[in-house]
C-alpha positions in Angstrom: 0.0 0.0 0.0 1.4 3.1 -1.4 1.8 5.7 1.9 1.0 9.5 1.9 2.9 11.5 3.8 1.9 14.4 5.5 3.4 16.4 8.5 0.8 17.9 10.2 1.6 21.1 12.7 0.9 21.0 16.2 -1.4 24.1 15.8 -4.4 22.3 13.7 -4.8 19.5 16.6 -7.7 21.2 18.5 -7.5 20.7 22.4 -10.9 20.1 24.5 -10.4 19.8 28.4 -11.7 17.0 29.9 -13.1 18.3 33.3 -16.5 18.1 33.5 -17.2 21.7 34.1 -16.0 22.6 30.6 -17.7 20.0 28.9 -20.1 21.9 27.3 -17.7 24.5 25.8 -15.6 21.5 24.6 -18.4 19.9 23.1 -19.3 23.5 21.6 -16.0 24.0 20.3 -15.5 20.4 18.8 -18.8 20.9 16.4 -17.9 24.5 15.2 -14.0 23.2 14.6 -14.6 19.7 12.7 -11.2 18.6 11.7 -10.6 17.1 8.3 -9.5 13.1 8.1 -5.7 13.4 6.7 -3.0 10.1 5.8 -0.1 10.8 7.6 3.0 9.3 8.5 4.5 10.9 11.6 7.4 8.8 12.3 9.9 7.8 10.5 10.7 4.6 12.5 8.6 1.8 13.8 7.1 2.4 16.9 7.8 -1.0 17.4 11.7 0.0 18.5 10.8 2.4 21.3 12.0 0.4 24.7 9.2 1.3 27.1 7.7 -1.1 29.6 3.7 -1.0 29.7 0.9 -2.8 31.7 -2.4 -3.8 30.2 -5.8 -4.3 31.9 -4.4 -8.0 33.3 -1.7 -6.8 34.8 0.6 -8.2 32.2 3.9 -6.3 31.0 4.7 -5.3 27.4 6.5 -3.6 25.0 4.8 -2.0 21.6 6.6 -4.7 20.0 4.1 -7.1 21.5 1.2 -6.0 19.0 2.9 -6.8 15.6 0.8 -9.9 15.5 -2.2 -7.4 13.9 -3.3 -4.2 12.8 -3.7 -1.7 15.7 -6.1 1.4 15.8 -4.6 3.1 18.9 -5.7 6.8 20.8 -4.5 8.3 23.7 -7.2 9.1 26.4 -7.7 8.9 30.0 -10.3 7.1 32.0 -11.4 9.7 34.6 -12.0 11.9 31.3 -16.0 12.8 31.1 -16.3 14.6 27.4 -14.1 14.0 24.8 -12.5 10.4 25.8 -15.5 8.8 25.8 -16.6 9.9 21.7 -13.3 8.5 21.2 -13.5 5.1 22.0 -17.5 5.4 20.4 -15.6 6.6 17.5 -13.6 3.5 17.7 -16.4 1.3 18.3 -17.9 2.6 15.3 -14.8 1.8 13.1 -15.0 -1.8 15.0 -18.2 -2.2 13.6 -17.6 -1.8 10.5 -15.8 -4.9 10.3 -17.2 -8.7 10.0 -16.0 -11.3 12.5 -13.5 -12.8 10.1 -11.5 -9.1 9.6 -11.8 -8.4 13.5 -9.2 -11.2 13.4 -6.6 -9.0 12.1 -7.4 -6.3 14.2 -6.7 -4.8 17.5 -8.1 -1.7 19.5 -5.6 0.0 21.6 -6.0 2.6 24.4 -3.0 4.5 25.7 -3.2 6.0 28.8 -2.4 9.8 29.3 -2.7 9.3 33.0 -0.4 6.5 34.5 -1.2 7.5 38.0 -5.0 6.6 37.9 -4.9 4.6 35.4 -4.3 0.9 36.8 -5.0 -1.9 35.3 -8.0 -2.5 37.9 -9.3 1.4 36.8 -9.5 -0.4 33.1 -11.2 -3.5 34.0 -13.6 -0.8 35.3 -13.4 1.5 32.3 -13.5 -2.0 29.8 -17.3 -3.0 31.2 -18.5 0.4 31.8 -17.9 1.2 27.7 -18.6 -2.9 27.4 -14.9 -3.6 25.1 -14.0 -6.9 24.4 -11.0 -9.1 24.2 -9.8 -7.5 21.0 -9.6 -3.8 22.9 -5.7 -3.3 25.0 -5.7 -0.8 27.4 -1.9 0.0 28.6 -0.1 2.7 31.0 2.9 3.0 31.7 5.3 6.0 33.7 5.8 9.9 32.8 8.5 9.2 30.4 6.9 6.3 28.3 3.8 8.6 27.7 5.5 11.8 26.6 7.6 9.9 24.7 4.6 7.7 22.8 2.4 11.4 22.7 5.5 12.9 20.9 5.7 9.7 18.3 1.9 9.9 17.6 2.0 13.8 17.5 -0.6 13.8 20.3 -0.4 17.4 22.6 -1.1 16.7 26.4 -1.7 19.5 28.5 -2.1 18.7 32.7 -5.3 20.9 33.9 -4.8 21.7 37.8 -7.8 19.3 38.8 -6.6 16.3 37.4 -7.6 16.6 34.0 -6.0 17.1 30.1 -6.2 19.1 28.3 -5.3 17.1 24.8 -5.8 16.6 21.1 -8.2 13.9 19.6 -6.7 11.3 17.3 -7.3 7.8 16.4 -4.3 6.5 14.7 -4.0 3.3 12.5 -0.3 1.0 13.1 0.7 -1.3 10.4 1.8 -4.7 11.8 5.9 -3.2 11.4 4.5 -0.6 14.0 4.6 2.0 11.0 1.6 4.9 11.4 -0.1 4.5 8.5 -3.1 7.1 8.9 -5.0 9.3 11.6 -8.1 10.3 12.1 -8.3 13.7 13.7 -11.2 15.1 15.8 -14.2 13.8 17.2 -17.4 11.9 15.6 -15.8 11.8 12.0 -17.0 9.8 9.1 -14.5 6.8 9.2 -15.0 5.4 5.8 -11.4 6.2 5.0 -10.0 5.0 8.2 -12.2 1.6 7.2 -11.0 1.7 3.8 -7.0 1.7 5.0 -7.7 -0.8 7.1 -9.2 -3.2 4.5 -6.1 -2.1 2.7 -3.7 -3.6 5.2 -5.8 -6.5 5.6 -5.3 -7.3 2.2 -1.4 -7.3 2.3 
């Protein structure tokens, strides 16, 4: 599959705090400042060879290395977030089913946490059944400098908010198997078909 590359400025990811008593101007914001859908290829190396340590919902360890068995769709979000987290992973669930049983095979839905500190892996077991993800869905964490170092990778802007909350830029991101990022999907409730198409692409390979 042929890739496009684009390099996409920091300023054009839109940030929408998380705490819940600027939800409504962060909704208001996200429906007046639509972002477009754009192919991109952010990093010039697999992300695959970055050395951090993670630990999913079961307590296992891991390294990014440890999803090159499929295609990942992979965002950055936070579990205590109220407003934009959540029409993330709908946006993934949405791109999830789109897919029959047999193509689900190939793929894998990743959450990275933003917040390490709450985020253990008995907060996602939590998190998993309250937005009812299955086996196929990963959620990891990890420490300070594994998550700066993943948000830098996947161009993703994280800004702490005194109460707890991020500020933080919306993006789903698709990850070949060679942990190349193959395309993103920037902002909130967008029309996926192109994310579905790539997919379909890789799936194909």
């Amino acid at each position: 599959m042929k890739k496009i590359i684009l390099t996409l400025s920091f300023s054009t990811l839109l940030l929408f705090s998380c705490k819940e008593k600027e939800e409504k101007d962060c909704c208001k914001k996200d429906k007046s400042n639509t972002e477009d859908i754009s192919k991109s290829v952010l990093f010039n190396e697999s992300i695959h060879n970055l050395e951090s340590r993670w630990v999913k919902q079961n307590k296992d360890s891991m390294s990014l290395g440890n999803l090159s068995n499929k295609i990942t769709v992979a965002a950055m979000v936070f579990t205590h977030c109220e407003s934009a987290c959540p029409r993330i992973v709908a946006d993934i669930q949405r791109i999830e089913k789109s897919f029959t049983p047999e193509e689900l095979k190939n793929i894998q839905f990743l959450l990275i946490s933003m917040d390490p500190l709450r985020d253990t892996p008995e907060r996602f077991i939590e998190f998993s059944k309250e937005y009812q993800l299955n086996d196929d869905w990963i959620c990891i964490s990890s420490d300070e400098n594994a998550t700066m170092e993943i948000a830098n990778v996947l161009n993703v802007r994280i800004k702490p908010l005194a109460g707890g909350g991020f500020d933080h830029s919306n993006v789903i991101h698709l990850i070949d198997k060679k942990g190349n990022i193959i395309f993103q999907q920037n902002g909130l409730a967008q029309e996926p078909a192109e994310m579905v198409k790539e997919i379909r692409e890789l799936i194909r390979e």
